[in-house]
N, C-alpha and C positions, 0 to 999 in steps of 0.2 A: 425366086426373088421378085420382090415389086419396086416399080419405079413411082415416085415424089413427084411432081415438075410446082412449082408455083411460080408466076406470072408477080415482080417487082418493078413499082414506076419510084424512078430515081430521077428529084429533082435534079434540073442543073442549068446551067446560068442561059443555056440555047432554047431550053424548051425541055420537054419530060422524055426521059428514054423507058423503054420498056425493055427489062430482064427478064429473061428463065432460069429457075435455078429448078436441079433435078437432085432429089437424093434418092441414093438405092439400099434398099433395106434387104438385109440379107436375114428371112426370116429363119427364128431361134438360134441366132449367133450371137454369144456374147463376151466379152472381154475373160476371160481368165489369169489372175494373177498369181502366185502362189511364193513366196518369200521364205518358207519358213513356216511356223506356228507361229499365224500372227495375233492368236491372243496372248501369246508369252508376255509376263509383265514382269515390271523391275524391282529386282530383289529390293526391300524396302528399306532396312540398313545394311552397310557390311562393313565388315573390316577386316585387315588385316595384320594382327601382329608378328614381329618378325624377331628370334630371339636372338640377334645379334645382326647389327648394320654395316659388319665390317666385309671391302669386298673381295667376295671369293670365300666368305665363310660356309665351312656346314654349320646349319641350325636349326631352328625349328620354326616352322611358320603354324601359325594359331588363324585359322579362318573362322570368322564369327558375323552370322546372314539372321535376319529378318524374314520369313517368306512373305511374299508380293502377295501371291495365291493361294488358297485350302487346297492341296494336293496332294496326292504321295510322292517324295522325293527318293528315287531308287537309284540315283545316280548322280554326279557330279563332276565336273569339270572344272578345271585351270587349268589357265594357258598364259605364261609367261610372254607379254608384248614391251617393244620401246613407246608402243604409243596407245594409248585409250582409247581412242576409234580408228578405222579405217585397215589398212593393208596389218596384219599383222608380222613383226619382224619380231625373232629372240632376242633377249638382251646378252651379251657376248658374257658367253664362262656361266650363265644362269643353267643349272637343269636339277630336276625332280628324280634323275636316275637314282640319285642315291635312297631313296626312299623304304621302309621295309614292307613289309606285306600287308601290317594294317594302320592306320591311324586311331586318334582318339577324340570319341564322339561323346559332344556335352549339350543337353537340354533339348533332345529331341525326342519323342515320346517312344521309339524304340532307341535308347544309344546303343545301339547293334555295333560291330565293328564296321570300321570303312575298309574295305579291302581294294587297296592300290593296284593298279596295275597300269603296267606301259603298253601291254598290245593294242587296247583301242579297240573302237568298233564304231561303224557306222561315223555318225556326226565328231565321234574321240579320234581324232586321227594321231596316229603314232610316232611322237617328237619328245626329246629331252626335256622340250618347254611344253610340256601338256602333262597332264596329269589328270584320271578319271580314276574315280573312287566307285565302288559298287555297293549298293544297302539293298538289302531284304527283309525292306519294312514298308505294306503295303497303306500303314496307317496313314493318313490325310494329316500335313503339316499344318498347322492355322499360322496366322502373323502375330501369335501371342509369346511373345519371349522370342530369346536370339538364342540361336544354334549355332556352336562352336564346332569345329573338327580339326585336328591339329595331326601334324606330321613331321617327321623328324629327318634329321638329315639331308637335308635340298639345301645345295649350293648357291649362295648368292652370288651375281653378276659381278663381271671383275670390274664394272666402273670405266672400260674401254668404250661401250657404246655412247659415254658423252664425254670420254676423254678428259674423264674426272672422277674420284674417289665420289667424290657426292653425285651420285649417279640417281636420276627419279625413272622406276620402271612401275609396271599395271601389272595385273593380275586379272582378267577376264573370268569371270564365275559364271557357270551356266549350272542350272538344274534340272534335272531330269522325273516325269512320274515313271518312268522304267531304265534299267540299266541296261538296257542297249544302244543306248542314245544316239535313238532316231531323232529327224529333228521336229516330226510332227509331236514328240515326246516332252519337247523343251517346256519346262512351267515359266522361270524365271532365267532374267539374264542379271549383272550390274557386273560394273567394274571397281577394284580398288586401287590404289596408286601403293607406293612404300618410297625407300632410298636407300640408297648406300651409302654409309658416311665413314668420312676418317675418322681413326680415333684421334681423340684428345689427352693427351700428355700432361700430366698436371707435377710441374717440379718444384721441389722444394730441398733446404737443404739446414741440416742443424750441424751446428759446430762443434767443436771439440769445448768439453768445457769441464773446468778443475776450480772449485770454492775451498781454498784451505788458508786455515787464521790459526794463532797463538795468541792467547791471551791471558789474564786470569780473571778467575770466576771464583764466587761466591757458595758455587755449589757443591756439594758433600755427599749427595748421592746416585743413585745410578738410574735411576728412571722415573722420582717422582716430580723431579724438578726440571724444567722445561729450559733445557740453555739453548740463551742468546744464539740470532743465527749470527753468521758471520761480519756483517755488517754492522753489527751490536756488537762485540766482541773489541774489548777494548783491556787495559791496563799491562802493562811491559813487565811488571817482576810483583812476585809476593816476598811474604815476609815469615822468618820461620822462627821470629822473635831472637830474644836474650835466651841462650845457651848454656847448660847449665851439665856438668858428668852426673848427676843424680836421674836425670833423663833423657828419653830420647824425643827429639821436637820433629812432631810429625804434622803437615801442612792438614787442616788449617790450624795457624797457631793464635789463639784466641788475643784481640785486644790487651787485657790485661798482663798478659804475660809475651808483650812485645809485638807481638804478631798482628797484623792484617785479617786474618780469618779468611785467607785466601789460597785454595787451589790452583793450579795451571788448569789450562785445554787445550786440547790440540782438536782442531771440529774440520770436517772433510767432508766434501759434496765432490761427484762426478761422472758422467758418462761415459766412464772407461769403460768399455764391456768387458774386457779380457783385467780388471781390474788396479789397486794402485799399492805403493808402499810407502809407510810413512816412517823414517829414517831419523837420528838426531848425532849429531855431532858435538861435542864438548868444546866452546869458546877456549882457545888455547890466550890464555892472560898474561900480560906482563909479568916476569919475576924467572925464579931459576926451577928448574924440577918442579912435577906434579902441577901441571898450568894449568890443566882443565879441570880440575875437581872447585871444592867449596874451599879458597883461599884470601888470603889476604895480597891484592893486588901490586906486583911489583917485589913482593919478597922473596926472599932467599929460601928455598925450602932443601930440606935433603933428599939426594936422590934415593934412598934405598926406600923400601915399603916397611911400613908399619910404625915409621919413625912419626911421635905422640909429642917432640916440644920444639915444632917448628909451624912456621902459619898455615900450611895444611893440612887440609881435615883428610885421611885418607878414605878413595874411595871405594868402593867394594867392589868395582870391577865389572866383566858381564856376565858371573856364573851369581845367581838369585841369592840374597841373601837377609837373616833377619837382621837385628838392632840391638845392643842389649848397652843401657846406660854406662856412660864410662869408658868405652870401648871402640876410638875416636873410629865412625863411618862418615860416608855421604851417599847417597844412591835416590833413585827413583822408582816410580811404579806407578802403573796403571789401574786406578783403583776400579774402573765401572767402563766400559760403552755405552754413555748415555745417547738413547735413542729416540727420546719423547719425543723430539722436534721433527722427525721423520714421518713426511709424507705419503711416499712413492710405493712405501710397501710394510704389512704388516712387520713392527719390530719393538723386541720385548730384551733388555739385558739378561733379565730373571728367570725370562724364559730360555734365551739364547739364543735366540731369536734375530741376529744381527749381522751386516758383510763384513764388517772392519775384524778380524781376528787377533787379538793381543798376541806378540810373543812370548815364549815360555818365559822368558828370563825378566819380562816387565807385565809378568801376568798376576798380580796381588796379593791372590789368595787360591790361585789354581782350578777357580771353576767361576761360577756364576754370581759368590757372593759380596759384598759390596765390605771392605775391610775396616774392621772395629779401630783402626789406629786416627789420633786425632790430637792436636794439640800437647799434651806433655803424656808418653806413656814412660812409668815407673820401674818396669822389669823388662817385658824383650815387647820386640813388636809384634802382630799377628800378621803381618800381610809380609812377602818377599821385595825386597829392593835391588836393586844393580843400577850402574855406571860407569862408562867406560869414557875414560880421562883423555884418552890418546889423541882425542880428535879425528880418529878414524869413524867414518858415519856408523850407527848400529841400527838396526832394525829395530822397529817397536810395535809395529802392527800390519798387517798385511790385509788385502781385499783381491777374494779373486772373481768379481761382477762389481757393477754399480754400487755408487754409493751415495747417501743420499742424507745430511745434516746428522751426521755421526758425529758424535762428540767422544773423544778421551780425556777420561779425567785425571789428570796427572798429577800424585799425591807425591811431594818428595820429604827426606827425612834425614833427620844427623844428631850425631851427638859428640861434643868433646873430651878429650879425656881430660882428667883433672888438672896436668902441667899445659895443655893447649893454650899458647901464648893472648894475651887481649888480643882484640881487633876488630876490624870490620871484614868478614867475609864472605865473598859474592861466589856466585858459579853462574857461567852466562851456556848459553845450547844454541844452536840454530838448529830448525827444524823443517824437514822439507819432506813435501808429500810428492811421488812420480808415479802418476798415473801410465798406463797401456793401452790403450786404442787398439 
């Protein structure tokens, strides 16, 4: 060792004092520090994606780095902390145990498997919250493009460590040029943050909802003409003209031969899923016997059936039937399912294509096609009719799903017999659609 002395004159307010000051030099002793690799530098982006924020899920975390440094990267590290720097603490319910034996490696010039493992070594020490991956890929990583590695199954933190669902935890990333992670090995360090969040509950709620109208329409076919929706749907009765035994007056009955030129509809919209039924009942009229069919209001009719010179028109009842001039009926039918005006979902009559189902006994012409009767037919009719007088509701069409601006076009028809007394005669229906939820 050598001894210093230097000789210091220190002004001072008495006069000049004289110092020694001595340093001892302890020759080739010199400080040594050692920290670690302290050229390790910081990984240059990172991230972490996490495939589901909720706490305490399994899922997948996506780790995607930048290298800092040209190196080989033979190893890597994550370590689950409550904090970014300093004492490292787990985040409560967080661990990597459940992990399987490899990962999946994106943009690295070997994507070799990462092979997980919990026993650790050296600098990887052996905790739920740590996680070291092992690559055997001696290539030198550049800082061009971002390397991904993703792994599955790692439980996220229950959200206790801040005594909140929305919980912010790190993920400390280290890299290694060998998998034994020493720590004179470390290339790069950085940290990423994430969080745990609640989910969000989004409610909403649709109601129960039923569109059904009676009206008359204009219309005469079955799907080239687009009927009115509901809110359109207007007029209370047609007309099936001046009455005559030489024929049968089949709706629409033309202007000149009394008539309006007017069909019925019955049009139905619904979200019933388990679907609806559309029902009619015969207005029961003032007068005696036979009140719901086509009579003259308040009169005296006979109760026995088939009786031809009293004011009502007898009706055919609810087994299907034709019309043949002369041969006093009254009855109904459903000529078409029109379905043009339908939105919600492919729908064709033609095809058959449609939810509302006609019943047999007010089904027209018994399949798909749209019925030839119209205004005055001469001989019989083509299409089937029925009516039931009683006032007992009858079935007329059924839906077993959703429905959706279905129209029925309701064709009705009569004829008197030659002694059928004068008069005015009406026939009224109520008509009610009861949808299923």
């Amino acid at each position: 060792m050598r001894q210093h002395c230097i000789n210091i004159l220190v002004q001072t307010r008495r006069g000049l004092l004289l110092l020694a000051a001595c340093l001892i030099v302890a020759a080739g002793l010199t400080p040594i520090i050692n920290a670690g690799n302290a050229s390790a530098a910081q990984v240059t982006s990172r991230s972490l994606a996490i495939g589901s924020g909720l706490p305490s899920a399994s899922t997948t975390y996506t780790f995607g780095l930048v290298p800092g440094t040209t190196a080989a990267i033979q190893g890597l590290k994550f370590q689950a902390c409550t904090a970014a720097i300093g004492a490292c603490t787990a985040p409560t319910g967080f661990t990597f145990t459940g992990v399987g034996a490899t990962g999946t490696m994106v943009g690295w010039t070997t994507n070799g498997v990462a092979f997980a493992t919990g026993a650790g070594a050296n600098d990887c020490i052996t905790s739920a919250s740590v996680l070291c991956a092992n690559r055997t890929a001696a290539t030198a990583e550049t800082g061009a493009g971002v390397r991904t590695v993703a792994f599955t199954t790692i439980t996220n933190p229950s959200g206790a460590s801040c005594a909140t669902v929305n919980c912010t935890f790190f993920i400390r990333m280290t890299t290694y040029s060998t998998n034994t992670y020493t720590v004179v090995s470390i290339v790069d360090t950085g940290t990423v943050a994430s969080s745990t969040t609640q989910s969000l509950t989004v409610n909403a709620t649709i109601q129960e909802t039923l569109t059904f109208c009676i009206g008359a329409t204009a219309i005469d076919d079955s799907n080239t003409t687009t009927p009115p929706i509901c809110s359109s749907v207007s007029g209370t009765s047609l007309s099936l003209g001046t009455l005559t035994s030489a024929d049968v007056s089949v709706s629409p009955v033309s202007v000149p031969n009394g008539g309006d030129a007017n069909n019925g509809i019955a049009e139905l919209s619904t979200n019933a899923t388990n679907g609806a039924t559309v029902t009619y009942d015969a207005t029961q009229q003032a007068g005696t016997n036979h009140r719901g069919t086509l009579r003259v209001a308040g009169a005296t009719c006979n109760a026995s059936a088939g009786i031809t010179n009293d004011q009502c028109i007898n009706a055919i009842g609810t087994t299907q039937g034709t019309l043949t001039p002369g041969t006093e009926a009254y009855g109904m039918t459903i000529a078409a399912v029109n379905c043009k005006a339908t939105t919600a979902y492919a729908c064709s009559f033609t095809g058959g294509t449609y939810h509302l189902t006609r019943d047999t006994q007010y089904d027209g012409t018994g399949g798909n096609t749209y019925p030839t009767d119209a205004n005055l037919v001469g001989t019989t009719t083509n299409a089937g009719y029925a009516w039931d007088e009683t006032g007992t509701p009858d079935t007329i069409a059924t839906a077993a799903t959703v429905v959706d601006k279905e129209a029925l076009i309701l064709k009705f028809a009569t004829t008197p017999n030659i002694v059928t007394p004068a008069g005015t005669y009406t026939a009224q229906a109520d008509f009610v659609a009861t949808p299923t939820f």
